[in-house]
C-alpha positions as CSV (number, residue, x, y, z in Angstrom):
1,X,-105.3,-130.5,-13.5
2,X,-108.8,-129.4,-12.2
3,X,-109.8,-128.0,-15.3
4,X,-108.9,-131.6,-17.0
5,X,-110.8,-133.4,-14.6
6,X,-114.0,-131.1,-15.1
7,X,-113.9,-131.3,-18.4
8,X,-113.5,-135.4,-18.4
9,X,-116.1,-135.1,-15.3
10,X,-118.6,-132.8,-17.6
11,X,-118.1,-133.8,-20.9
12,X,-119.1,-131.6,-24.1
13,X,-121.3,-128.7,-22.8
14,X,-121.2,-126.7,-26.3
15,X,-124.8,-126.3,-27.8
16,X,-125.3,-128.0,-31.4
17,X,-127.5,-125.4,-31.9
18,X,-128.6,-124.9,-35.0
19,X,-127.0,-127.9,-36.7
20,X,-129.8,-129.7,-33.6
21,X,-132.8,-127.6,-31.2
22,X,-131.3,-127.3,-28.0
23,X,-134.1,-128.3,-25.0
24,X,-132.8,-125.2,-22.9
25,X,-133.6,-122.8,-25.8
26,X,-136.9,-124.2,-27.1
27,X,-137.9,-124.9,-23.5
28,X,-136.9,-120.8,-22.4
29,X,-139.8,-118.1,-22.0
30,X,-138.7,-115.4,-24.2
31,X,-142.1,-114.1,-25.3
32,X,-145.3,-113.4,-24.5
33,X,-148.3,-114.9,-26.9
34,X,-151.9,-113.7,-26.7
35,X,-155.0,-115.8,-27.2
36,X,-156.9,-115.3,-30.9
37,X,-159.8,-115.9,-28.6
38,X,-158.7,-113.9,-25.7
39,X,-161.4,-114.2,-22.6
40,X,-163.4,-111.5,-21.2
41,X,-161.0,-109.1,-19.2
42,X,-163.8,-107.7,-17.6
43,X,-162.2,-104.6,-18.3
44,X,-159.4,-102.5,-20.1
45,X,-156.2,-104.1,-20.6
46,X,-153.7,-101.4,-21.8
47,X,-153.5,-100.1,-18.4
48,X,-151.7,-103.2,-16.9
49,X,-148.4,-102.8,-19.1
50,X,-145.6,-100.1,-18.0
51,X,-144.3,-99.9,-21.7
52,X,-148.0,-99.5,-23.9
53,X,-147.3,-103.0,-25.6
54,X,-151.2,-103.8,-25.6
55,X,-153.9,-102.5,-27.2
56,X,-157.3,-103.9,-27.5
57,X,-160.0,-102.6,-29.6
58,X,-163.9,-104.7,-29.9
59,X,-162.7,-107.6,-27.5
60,X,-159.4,-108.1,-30.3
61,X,-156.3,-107.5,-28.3
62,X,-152.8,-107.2,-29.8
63,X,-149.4,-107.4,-28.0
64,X,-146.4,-105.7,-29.6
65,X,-143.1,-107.6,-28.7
66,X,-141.1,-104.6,-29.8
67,X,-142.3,-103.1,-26.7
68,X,-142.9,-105.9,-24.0
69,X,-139.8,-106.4,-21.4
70,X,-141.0,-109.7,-20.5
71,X,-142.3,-108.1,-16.7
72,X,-145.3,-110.7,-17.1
73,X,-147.9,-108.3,-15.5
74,X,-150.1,-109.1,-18.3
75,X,-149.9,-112.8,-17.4
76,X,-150.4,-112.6,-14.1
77,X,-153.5,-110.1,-14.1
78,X,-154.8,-112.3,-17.5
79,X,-154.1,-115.5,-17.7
80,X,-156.8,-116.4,-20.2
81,X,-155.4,-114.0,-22.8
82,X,-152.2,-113.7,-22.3
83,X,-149.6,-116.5,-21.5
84,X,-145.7,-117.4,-21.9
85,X,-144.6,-118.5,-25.1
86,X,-141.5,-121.0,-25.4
87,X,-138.6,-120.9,-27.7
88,X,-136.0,-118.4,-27.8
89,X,-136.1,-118.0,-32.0
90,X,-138.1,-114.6,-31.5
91,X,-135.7,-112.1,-33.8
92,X,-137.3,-110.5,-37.1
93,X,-136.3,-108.9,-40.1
94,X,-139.8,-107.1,-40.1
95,X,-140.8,-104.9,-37.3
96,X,-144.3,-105.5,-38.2
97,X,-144.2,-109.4,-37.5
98,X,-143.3,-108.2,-33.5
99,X,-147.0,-107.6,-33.1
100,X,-148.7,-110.6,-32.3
101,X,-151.4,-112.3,-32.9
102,X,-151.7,-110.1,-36.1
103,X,-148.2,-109.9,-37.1
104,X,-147.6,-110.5,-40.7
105,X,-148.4,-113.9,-42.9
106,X,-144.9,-116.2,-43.8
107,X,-145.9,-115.7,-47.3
108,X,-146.5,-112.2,-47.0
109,X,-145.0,-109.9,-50.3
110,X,-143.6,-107.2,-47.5
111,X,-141.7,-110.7,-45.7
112,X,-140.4,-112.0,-48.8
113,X,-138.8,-108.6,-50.2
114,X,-136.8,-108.0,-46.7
115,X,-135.9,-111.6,-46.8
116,X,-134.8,-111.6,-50.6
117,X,-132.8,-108.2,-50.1
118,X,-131.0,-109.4,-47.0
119,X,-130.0,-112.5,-48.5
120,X,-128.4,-110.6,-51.3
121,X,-126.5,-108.2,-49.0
122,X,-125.0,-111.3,-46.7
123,X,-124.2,-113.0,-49.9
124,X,-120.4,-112.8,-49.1
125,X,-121.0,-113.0,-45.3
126,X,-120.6,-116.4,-44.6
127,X,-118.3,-118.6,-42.5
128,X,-115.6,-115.9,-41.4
129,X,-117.9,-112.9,-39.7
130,X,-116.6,-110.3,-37.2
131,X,-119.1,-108.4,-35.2
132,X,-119.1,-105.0,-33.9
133,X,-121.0,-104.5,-30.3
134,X,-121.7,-101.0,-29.6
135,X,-123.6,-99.8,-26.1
136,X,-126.1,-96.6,-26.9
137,X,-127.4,-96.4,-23.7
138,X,-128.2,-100.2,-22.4
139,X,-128.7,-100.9,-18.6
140,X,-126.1,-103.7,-18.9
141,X,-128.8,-106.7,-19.3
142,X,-128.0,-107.4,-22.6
143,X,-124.6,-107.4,-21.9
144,X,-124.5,-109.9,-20.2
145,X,-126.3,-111.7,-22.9
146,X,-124.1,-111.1,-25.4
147,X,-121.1,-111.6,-23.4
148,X,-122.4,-115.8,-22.7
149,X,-121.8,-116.3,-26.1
150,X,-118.3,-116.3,-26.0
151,X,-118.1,-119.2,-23.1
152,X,-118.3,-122.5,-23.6
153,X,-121.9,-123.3,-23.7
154,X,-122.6,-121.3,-26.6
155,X,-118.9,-120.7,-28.4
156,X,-119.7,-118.8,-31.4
157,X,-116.3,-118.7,-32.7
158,X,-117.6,-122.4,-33.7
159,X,-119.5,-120.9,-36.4
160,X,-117.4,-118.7,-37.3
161,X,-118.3,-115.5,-35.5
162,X,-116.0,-113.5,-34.3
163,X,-116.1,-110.0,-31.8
164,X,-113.6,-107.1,-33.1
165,X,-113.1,-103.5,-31.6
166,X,-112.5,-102.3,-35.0
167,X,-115.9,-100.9,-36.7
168,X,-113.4,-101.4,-39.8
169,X,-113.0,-104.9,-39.3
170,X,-116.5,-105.6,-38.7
171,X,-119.4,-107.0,-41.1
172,X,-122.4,-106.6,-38.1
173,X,-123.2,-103.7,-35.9
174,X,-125.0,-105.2,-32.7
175,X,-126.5,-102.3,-30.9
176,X,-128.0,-102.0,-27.5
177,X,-129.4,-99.7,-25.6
178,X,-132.5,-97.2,-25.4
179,X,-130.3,-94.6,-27.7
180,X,-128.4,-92.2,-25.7
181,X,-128.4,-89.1,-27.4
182,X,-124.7,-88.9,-26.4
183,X,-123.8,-91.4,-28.7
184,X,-126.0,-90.2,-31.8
185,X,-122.8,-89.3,-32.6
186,X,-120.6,-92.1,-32.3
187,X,-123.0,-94.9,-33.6
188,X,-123.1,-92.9,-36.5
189,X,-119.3,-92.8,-36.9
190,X,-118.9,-96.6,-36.1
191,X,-122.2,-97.6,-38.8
192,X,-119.9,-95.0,-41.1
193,X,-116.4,-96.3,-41.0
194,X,-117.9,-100.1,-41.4
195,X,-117.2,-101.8,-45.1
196,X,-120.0,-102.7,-47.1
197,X,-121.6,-104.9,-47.0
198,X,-123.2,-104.2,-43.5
199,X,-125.7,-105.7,-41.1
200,X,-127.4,-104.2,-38.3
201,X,-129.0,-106.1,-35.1
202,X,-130.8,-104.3,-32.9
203,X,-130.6,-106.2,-29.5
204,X,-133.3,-106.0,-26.7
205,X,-136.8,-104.0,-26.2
206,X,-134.6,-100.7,-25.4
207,X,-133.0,-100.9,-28.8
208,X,-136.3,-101.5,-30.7
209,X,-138.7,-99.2,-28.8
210,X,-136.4,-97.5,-25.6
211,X,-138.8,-99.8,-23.7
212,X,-139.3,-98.2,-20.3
213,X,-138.2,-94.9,-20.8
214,X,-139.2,-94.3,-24.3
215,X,-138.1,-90.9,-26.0
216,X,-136.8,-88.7,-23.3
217,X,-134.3,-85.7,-23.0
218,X,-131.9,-88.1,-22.6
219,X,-132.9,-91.0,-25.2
220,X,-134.1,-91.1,-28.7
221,X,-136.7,-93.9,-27.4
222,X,-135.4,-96.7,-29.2
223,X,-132.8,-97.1,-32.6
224,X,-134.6,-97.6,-35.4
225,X,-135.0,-94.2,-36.3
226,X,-131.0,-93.8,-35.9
227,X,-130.1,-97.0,-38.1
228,X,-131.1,-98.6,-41.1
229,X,-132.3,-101.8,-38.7
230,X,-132.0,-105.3,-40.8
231,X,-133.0,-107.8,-37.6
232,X,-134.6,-107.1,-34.3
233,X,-134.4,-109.4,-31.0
234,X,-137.1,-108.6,-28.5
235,X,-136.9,-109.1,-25.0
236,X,-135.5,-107.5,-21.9
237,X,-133.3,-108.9,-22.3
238,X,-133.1,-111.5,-24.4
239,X,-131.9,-114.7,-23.8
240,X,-128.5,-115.9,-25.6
241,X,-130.4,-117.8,-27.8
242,X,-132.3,-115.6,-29.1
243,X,-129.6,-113.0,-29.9
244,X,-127.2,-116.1,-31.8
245,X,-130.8,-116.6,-33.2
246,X,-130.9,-112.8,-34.8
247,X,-127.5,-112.6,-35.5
248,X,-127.8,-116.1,-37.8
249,X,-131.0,-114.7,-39.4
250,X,-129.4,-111.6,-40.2
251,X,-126.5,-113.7,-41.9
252,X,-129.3,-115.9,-43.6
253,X,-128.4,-118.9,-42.0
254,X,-131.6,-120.2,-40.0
255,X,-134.9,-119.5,-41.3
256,X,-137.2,-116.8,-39.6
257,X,-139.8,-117.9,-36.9
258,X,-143.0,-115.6,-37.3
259,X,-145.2,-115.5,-34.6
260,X,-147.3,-118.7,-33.5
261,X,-145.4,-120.8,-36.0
262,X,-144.0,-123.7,-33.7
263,X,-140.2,-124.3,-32.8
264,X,-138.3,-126.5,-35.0
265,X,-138.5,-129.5,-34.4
């Protein structure tokens, strides 16, 4: 009986995102943003981040997300250029667009080809998709991450998403990790024995870039150069938001958020 008098106590806790924003993932600091008119450091910049994620060149400074584990050293040390950006819709279809304040224009030719061929591949993906998680050398954060979206705050079986052990069952590969070089091997099997069409998320900072260890003996540094990459999430990790976010962009069902375009209203 205590789990009927929580849930009379409590009430509905499932998100309605993205039918309706949610406040928790608008309000969450999943990325950093950096001034167009950053402030005089008074010095170099670059040396501040332990991953290389900014580079400044004749006072313009540029912040790749791809790369940034959300430590906020840059924040902290430059507060008038860098600062925390809300909103959790941080995923892309477009390496490129990680890079901020550059990043690419919304109407930009490159944008709309990525977005026109995905859309064609997830055609057929639509209400009934089962995803395929596969661990190439993560540290566990993302995870954890990943595993909140089965509870009931975020319930993705609502729309539809479903986790399989079965690569052959599976429409998206969701990979973590900084690339293992262990499991070159097996990611390549699992991407292999998946039907077409296929999808493939690349979860976290490690997956994009290998984030704090980079290319190594032991990693590849990141596995973009293993897999044919159709949507990245940065962050380190990040939030459960955001990876719902990527996986419903890959699928072509929420629009994409470039950078320093506001959060839905």
């Amino acid at each position: 009986m205590a789990w009927v008098l929580r849930g009379l106590r409590d009430g509905v806790v499932t998100t309605r995102y993205p039918q309706r924003p949610d406040p928790y993932g608008t309000a969450f600091r999943a990325a950093v943003e950096v001034s167009t008119s950053p402030a005089d450091t008074g010095g170099r910049v670059e040396p501040v981040c332990p991953t290389g994620a900014i580079a400044s060149s004749d006072g313009h400074v540029e912040l790749d997300r791809g790369r940034c584990i959300l430590c906020g050293a840059c924040v902290r040390v430059f507060p008038g250029t860098f600062s925390w950006a809300t909103g959790s819709e941080t995923a892309s279809a477009d390496r490129r667009a990680l890079v901020v304040p550059s990043g690419l224009p919304e109407t930009g030719e490159t944008v709309e080809r990525v977005r026109a061929d995905l859309a064609r591949r997830v055609r057929r993906l639509r209400r009934s998709v089962h995803v395929r998680h596969v661990d190439a050398g993560s540290d566990g954060s993302e995870e954890w991450e990943i595993q909140a979206l089965l509870n009931p705050t975020y319930d993705v079986h609502r729309l539809g998403i479903f986790f399989t052990a079965s690569p052959r069952h599976a429409d998206v590969l969701l990979v973590t990790g900084a690339g293992a070089r262990g499991m070159t091997g097996a990611l390549r099997r699992t991407r292999e024995a998946m039907p077409e069409p296929v999808v493939v998320v690349a979860v976290g900072t490690d997956a994009i870039s290998g984030g704090l260890v980079r290319s190594t003996y032991a990693t590849t540094g990141g596995l973009l150069d293993q897999l044919d990459v159709d949507v990245m999430v940065p962050g380190s990790p990040p939030p459960p938001f955001a990876v719902l976010h990527g996986i419903l962009l890959a699928l072509g069902r929420v629009p994409e958020r470039l950078p320093g375009v506001p959060a839905r209203p």
